[in-house]
C-alpha positions as a Python dict, from the first residue, in 0.01 Angstrom:
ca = {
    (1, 'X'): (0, 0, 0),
    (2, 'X'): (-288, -146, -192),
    (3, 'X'): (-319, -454, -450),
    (4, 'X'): (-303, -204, -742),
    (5, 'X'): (106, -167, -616),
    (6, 'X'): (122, -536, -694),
    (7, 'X'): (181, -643, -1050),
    (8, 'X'): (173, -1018, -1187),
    (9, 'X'): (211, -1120, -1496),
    (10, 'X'): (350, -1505, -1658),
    (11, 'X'): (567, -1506, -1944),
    (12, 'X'): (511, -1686, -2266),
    (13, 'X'): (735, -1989, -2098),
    (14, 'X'): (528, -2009, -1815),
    (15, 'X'): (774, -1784, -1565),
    (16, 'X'): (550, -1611, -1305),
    (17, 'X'): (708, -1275, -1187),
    (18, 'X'): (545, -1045, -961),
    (19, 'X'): (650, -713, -725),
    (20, 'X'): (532, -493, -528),
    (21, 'X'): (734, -206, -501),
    (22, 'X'): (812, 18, -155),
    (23, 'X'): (855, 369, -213),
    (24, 'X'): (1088, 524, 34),
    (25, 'X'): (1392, 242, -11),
    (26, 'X'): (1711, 213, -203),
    (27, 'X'): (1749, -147, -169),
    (28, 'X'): (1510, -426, -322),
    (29, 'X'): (1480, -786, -158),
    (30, 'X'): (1410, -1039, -498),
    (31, 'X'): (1370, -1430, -447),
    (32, 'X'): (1320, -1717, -707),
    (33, 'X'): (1098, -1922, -582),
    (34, 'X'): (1099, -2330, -674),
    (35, 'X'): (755, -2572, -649),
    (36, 'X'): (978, -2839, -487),
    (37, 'X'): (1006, -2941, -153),
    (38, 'X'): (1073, -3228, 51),
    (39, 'X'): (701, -3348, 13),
    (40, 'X'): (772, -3408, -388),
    (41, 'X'): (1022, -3711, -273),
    (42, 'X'): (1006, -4043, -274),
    (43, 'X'): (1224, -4236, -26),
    (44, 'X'): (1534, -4256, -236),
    (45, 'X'): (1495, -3918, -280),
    (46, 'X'): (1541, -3802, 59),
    (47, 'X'): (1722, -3497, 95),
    (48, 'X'): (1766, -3436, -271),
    (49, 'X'): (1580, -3111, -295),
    (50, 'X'): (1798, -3003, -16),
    (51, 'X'): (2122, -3119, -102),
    (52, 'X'): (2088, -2951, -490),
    (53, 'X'): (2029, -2573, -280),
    (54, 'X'): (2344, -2631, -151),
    (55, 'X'): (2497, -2696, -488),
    (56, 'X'): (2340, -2426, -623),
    (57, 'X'): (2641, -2196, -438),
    (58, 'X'): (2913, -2425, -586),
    (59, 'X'): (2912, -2259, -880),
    (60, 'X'): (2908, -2308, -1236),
    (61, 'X'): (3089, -2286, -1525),
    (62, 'X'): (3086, -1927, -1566),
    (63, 'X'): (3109, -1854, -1180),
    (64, 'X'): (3303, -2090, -946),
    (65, 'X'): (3210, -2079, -543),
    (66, 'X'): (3449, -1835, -428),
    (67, 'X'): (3300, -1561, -789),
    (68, 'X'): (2995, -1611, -651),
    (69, 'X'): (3073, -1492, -274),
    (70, 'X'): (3314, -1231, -413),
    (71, 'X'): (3018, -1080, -639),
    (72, 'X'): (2807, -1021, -369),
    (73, 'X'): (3031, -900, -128),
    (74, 'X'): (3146, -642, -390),
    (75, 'X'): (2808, -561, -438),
    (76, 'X'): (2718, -474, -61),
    (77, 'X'): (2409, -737, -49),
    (78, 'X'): (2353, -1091, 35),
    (79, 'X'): (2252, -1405, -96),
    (80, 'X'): (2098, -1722, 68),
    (81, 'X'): (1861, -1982, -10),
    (82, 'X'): (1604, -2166, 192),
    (83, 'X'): (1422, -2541, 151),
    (84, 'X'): (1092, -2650, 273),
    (85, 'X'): (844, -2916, 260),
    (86, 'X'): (670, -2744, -51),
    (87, 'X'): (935, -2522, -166),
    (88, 'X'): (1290, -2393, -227),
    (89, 'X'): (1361, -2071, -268),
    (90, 'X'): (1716, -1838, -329),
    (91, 'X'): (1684, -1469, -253),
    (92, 'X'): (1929, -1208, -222),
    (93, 'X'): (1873, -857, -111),
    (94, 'X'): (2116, -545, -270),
    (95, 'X'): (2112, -179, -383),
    (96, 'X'): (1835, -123, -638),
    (97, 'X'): (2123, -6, -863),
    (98, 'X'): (2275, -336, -864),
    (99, 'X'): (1990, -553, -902),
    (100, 'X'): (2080, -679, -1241),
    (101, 'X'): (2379, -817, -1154),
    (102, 'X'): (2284, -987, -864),
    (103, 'X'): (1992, -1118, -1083),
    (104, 'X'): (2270, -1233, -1358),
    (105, 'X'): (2428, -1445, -1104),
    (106, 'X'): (2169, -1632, -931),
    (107, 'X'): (1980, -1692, -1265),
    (108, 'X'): (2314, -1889, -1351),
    (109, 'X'): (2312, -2098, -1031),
    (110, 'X'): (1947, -2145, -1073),
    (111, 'X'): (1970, -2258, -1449),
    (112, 'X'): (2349, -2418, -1510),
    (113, 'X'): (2496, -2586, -1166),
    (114, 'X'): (2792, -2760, -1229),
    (115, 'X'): (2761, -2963, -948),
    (116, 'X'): (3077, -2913, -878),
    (117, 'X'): (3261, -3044, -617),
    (118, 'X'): (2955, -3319, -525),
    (119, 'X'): (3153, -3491, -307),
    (120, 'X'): (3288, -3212, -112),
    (121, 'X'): (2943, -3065, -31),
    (122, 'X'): (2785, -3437, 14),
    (123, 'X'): (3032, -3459, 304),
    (124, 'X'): (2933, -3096, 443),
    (125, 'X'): (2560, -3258, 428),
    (126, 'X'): (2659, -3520, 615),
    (127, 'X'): (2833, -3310, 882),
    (128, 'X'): (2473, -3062, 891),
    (129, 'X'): (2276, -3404, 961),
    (130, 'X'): (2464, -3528, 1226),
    (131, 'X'): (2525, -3205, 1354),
    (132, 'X'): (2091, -3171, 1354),
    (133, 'X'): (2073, -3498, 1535),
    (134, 'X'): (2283, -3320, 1792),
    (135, 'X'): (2077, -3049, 1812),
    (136, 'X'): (1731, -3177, 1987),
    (137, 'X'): (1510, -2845, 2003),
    (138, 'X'): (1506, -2846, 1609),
    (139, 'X'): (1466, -3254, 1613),
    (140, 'X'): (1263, -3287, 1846),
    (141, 'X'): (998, -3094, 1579),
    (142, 'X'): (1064, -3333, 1299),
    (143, 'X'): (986, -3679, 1543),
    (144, 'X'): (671, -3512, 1605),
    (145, 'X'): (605, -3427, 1251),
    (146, 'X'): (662, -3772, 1177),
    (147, 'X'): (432, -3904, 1418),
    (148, 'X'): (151, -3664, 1284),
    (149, 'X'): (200, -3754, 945),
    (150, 'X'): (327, -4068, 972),
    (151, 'X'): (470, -4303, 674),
    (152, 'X'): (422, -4063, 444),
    (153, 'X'): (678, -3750, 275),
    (154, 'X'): (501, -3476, 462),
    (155, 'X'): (626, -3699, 758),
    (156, 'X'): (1010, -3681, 632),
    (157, 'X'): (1262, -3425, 706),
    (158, 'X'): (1378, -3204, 515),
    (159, 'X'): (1724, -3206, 577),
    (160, 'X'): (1704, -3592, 453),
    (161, 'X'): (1872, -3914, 513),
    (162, 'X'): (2231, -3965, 523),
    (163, 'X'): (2163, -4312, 347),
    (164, 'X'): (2033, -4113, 65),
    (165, 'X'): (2309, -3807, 54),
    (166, 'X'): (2588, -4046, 69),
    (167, 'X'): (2500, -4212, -199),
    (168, 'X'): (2284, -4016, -471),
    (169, 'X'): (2454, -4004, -776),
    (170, 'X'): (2529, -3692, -1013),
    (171, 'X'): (2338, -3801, -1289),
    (172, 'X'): (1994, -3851, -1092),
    (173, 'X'): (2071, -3510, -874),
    (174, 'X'): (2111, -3363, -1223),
    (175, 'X'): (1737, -3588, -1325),
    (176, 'X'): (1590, -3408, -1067),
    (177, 'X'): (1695, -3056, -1089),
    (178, 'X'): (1597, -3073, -1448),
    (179, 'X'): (1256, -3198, -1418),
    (180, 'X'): (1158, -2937, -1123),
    (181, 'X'): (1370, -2627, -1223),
    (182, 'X'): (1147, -2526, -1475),
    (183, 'X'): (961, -2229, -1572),
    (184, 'X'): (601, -2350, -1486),
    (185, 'X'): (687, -2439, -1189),
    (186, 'X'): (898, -2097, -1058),
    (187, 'X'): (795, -1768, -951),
    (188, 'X'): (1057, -1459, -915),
    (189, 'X'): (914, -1220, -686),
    (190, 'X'): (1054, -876, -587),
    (191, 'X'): (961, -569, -345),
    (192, 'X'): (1152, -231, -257),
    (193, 'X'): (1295, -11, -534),
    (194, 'X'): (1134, -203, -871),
    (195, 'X'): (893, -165, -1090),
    (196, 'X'): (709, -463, -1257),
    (197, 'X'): (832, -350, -1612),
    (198, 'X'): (1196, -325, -1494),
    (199, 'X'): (1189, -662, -1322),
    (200, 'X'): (1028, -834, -1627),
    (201, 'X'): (1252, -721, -1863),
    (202, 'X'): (1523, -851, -1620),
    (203, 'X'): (1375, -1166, -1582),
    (204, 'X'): (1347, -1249, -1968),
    (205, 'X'): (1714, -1126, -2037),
    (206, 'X'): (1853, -1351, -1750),
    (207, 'X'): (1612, -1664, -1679),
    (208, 'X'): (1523, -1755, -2012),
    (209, 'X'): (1692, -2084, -2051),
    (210, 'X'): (1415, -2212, -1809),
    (211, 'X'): (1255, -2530, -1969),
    (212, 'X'): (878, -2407, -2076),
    (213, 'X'): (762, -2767, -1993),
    (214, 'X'): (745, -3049, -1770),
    (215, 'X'): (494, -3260, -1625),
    (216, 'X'): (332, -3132, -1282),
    (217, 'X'): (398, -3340, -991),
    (218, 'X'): (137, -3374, -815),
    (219, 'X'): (242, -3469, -393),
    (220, 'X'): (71, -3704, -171),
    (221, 'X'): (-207, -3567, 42),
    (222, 'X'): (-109, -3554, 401),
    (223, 'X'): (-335, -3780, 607),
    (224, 'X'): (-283, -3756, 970),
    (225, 'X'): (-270, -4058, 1172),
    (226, 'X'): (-351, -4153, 1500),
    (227, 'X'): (-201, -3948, 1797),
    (228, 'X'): (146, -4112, 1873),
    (229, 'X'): (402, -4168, 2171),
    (230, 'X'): (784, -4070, 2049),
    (231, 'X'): (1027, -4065, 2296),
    (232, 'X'): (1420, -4054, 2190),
    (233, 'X'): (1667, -4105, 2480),
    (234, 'X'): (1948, -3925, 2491),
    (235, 'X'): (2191, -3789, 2735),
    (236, 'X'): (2066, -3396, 2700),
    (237, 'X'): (2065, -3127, 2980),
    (238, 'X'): (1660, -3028, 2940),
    (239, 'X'): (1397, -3206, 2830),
    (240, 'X'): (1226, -3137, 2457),
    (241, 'X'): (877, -3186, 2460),
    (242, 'X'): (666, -3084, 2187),
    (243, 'X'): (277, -3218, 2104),
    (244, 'X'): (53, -3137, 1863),
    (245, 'X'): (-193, -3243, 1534),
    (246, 'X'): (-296, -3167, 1204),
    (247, 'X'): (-450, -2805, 1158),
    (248, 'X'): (-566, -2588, 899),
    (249, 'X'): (-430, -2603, 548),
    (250, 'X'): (-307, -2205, 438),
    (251, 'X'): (-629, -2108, 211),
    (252, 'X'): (-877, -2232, 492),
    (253, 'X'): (-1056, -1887, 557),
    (254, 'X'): (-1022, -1939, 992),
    (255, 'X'): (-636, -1931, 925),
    (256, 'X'): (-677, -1558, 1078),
    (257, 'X'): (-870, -1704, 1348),
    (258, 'X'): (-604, -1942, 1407),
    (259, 'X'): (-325, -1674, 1405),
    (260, 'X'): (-527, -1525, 1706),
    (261, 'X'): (-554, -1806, 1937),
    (262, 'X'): (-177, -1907, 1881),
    (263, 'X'): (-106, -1548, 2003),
    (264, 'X'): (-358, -1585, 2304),
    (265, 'X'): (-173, -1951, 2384),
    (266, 'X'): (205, -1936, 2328),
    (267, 'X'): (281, -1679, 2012),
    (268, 'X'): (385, -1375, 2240),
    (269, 'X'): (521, -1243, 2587),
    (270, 'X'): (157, -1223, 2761),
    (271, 'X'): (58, -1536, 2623),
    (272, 'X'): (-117, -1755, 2873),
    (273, 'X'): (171, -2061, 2825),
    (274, 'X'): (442, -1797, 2838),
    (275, 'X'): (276, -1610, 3189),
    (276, 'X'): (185, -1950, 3332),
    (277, 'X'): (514, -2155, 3280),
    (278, 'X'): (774, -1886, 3293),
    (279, 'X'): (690, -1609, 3409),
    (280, 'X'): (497, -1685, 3750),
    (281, 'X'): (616, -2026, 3785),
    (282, 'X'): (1010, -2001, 3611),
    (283, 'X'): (951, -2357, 3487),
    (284, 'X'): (1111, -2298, 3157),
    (285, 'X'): (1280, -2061, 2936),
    (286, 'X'): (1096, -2170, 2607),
    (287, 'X'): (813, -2270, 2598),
    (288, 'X'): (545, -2167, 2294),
    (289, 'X'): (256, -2244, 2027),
    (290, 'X'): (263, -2244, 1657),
    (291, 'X'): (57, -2345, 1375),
    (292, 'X'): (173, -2365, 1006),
    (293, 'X'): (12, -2442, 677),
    (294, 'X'): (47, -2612, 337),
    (295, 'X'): (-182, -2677, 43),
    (296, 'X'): (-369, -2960, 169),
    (297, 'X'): (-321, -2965, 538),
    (298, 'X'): (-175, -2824, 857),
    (299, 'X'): (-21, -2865, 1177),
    (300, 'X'): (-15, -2659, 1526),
    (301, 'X'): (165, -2762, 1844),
    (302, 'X'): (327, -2668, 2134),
    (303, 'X'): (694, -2715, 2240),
    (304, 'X'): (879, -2698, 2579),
    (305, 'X'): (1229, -2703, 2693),
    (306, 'X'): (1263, -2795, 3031),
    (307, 'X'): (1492, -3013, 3339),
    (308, 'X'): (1361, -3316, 3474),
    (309, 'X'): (1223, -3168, 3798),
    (310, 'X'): (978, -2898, 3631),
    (311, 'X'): (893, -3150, 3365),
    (312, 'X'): (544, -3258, 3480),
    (313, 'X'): (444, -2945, 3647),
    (314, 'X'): (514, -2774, 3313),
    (315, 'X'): (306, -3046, 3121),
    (316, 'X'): (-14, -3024, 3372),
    (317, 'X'): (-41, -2671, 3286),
    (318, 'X'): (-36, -2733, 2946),
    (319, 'X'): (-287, -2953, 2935),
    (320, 'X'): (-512, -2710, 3167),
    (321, 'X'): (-437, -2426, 2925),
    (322, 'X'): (-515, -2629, 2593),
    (323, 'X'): (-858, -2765, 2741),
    (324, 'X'): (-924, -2426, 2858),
    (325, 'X'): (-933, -2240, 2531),
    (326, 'X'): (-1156, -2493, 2414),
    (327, 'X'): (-1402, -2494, 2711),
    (328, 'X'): (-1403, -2131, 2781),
    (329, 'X'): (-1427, -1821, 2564),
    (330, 'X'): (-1143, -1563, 2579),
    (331, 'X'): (-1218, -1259, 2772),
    (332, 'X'): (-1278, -962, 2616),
    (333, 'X'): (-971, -740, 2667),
    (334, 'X'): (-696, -1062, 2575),
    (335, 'X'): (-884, -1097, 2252),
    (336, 'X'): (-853, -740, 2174),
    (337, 'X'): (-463, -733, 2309),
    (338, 'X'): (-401, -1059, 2082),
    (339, 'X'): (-602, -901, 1776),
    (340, 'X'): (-362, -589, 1866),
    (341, 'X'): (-57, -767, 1908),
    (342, 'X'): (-127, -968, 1548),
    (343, 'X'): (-177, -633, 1369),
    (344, 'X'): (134, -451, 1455),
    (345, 'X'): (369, -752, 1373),
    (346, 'X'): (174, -809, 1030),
    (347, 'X'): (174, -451, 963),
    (348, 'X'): (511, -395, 1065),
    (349, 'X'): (657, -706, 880),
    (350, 'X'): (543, -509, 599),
    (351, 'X'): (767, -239, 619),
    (352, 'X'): (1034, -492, 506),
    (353, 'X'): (1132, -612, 133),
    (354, 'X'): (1256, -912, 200),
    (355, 'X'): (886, -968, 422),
    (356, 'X'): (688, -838, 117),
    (357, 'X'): (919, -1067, -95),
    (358, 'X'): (858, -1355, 71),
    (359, 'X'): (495, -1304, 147),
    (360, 'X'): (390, -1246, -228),
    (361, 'X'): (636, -1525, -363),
    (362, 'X'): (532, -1753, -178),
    (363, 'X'): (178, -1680, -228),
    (364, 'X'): (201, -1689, -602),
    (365, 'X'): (392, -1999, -605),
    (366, 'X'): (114, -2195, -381),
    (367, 'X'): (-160, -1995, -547),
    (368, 'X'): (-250, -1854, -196),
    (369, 'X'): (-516, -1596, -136),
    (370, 'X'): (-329, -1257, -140),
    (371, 'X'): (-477, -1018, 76),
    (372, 'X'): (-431, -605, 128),
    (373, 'X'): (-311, -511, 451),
    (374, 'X'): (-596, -325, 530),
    (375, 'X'): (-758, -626, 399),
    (376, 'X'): (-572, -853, 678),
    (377, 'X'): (-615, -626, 937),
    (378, 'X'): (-1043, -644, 855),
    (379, 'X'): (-996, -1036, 853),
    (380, 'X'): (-830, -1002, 1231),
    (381, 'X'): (-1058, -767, 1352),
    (382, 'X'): (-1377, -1005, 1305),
    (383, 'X'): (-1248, -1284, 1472),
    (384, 'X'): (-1463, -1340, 1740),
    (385, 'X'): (-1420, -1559, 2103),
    (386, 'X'): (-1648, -1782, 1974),
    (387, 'X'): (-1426, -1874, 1668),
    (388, 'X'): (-1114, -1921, 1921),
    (389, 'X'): (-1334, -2184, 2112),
    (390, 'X'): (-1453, -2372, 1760),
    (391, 'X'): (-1062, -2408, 1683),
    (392, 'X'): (-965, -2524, 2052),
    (393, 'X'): (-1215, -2789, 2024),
    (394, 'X'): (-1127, -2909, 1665),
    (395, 'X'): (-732, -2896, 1678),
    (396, 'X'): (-589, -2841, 1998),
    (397, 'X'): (-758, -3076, 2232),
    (398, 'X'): (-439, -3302, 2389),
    (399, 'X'): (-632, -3604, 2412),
    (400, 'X'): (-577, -3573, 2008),
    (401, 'X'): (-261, -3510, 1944),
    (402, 'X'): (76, -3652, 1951),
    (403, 'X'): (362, -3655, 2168),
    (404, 'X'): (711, -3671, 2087),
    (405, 'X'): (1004, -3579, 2369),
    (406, 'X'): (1368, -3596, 2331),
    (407, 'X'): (1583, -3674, 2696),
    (408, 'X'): (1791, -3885, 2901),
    (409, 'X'): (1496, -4062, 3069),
    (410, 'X'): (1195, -4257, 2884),
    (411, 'X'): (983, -4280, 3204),
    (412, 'X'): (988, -3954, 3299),
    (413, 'X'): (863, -3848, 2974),
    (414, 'X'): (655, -4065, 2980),
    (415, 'X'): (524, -3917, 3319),
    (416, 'X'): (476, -3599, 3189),
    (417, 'X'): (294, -3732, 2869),
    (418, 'X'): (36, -3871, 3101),
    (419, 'X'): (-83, -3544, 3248),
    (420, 'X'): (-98, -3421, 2888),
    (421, 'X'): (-293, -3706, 2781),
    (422, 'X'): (-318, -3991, 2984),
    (423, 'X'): (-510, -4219, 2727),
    (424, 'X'): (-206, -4198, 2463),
    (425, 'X'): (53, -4356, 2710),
    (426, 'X'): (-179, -4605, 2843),
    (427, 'X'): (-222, -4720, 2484),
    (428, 'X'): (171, -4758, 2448),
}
């Protein structure tokens, strides 16, 4: 498929809609896509942008909760909604032949919540927070977030503050969804059976109440700090380790580069973290790299999962491994395997609607290069070893990154730190 298959176009109100259709495919995967995130709040805020995408499914006053379910379980398809530091976004995925009235429900959610039954939902907020503080492989990713980007909202969860959800009134939920649910500031993407014409001619029947104004809200640029020591005690099984720093921000043109090495470090089965910690030494069972993007900024890092015993084993040879890609260029034949490996998911990620959805949506919305797959594939192919040693050197060295580990014991976490970077827990 090439970029003349995608179509964009912004409506008189500001309403960006774009497609890309997939011949071959009954079904079509369409998401509305919302420039607000967790990074747009202030303190009091926290949790707000989440909290109103779970009111979104409690209906309004043409469709209560349980019309909204039954709707798309008569219709065969399925609806869900998502919320991130820079966005929110509500997709659903059904038969291209009913598309419209999938669309004609989610456009009311998106345009006339009730909010109703606040109090209800605040409490099943409540129960998801405590039930994430209970849950330290997915926490253990927002202490070290924190201490990356600390005192600042990239820093903040998403999933907010119980403080905040229970006690934010109606009328300043209702403030907020106002000011950032608004035409400017949404894009409605769509891929599989659609054309462009259809889908904008949908979109102005069903999501024109959108406000056509609204200030832009501009979010605080994420500053990284100093590399930090975060260790939470608690009475778990393994040991959650993760480290890591700022990285790229998504338009930075090495961001393919950077897709490489995470696949050469900890992004796939013959990964050198996967082979050397659990495969030839069983020291874990997870145990990976990742890297991620937003406008301004980035972050990579690497997490592990592991008992007490294989703790600082596991953490020596991650600090070998992250020094190494730095120091030493990639041989030949793991470049080309990574470079291999990267093309067939991308490519075959693209043989999904809701992937093509979310790709171009997500693009538009952050006003994100938008590249061809034969494009991409080009972009992967010139990455060199010499580009994989540039980015170990400028983001994943340990001595600059942060630490954060969630287990029963401070000390021995605070072992294992050491032989990651020994500096860091000397300074704490």
């Amino acid at each position: 498929m090439t970029g003349q298959d995608r179509a964009l176009v912004t409506t008189g109100g500001g309403l960006r809609i774009v497609s890309e259709p997939l011949p071959g495919v009954r079904s079509v995967a369409l998401g509305v896509w919302i420039g607000v995130g967790s990074r747009f709040e202030t303190p009091a805020e926290a949790g707000i942008s989440h909290f109103i995408e779970h009111l979104l499914f409690k209906g309004t006053d043409r469709y209560s909760a349980a019309r909204i379910a039954e709707v798309f379980d008569g219709l065969g398809g399925e609806v869900n909604a998502a919320t991130g530091r820079d966005h929110t976004v509500v997709y659903t995925r059904v038969l291209d032949e009913h598309l419209e009235s999938a669309l004609e429900v989610v456009a009311d959610m998106l345009q006339r919540p009730a909010f109703h039954e606040l109090d209800q939902e605040r409490e099943v907020v409540l129960e998801e927070i405590l039930m994430y503080e209970d849950d330290p492989q997915d926490l253990v990713h927002d202490l070290l977030v924190e201490a990356v980007f600390p005192d600042q909202p990239l820093g903040r969860p998403v999933i907010g503050t119980s403080e905040v959800i229970g006690s934010v009134a109606e009328d300043q939920i209702r403030a907020y969804h106002q000011e950032h649910y608004r035409a400017p500031n949404m894009v409605v993407a769509a891929s599989g059976s659609i054309t462009q014409d259809r889908l904008v001619e949908l979109c102005e029947r069903y999501l024109g109440d959108l406000a056509p104004v609204g200030r832009d809200h501009a979010v605080v640029p994420g500053a990284a700090g100093a590399p930090r020591l975060v260790v939470r005690t608690k009475p778990t099984e393994q040991y959650h380790l993760v480290l890591g720093a700022s990285g790229l921000d998504r338009s930075d043109p090495r961001r393919h580069a950077m897709a490489v090495l995470d696949t050469i470090l900890g992004g796939s089965m013959s990964s050198r973290l996967f082979q050397e910690i659990r495969d030839r030494r069983g020291l874990a069972y997870s145990v990976g790299s990742y890297s991620a993007g937003y406008a301004d900024t980035g972050q990579v890092g690497v997490y592990l999962g592991t008992r007490e015993d294989n703790l600082g084993e596991a953490a020596a040879i991650i600090q070998a491994e992250l020094t190494r890609i730095g120091d030493e260029p990639v041989p030949a034949d793991e470049l080309t395997r990574a470079k291999e490996h990267l093309k067939g998911r991308l490519v075959l990620g693209l043989e999904s609607p809701v992937t093509r959805m979310h790709r171009i949506g997500r693009a538009v919305l952050s006003d994100t290069e938008l590249l061809d797959v034969d494009e991409l594939i080009e972009r992967v192919e010139a990455v060199s070893a010499d580009d994989i040693v540039a980015l170990g050197r400028e983001f994943w060295r340990p001595e600059r990154m942060s630490v954060a580990a969630i287990g029963p014991d401070e000390d021995a976490v605070r072992s294992a730190a050491h032989r990651l970077t020994p500096a860091l827990v000397e300074a704490t």
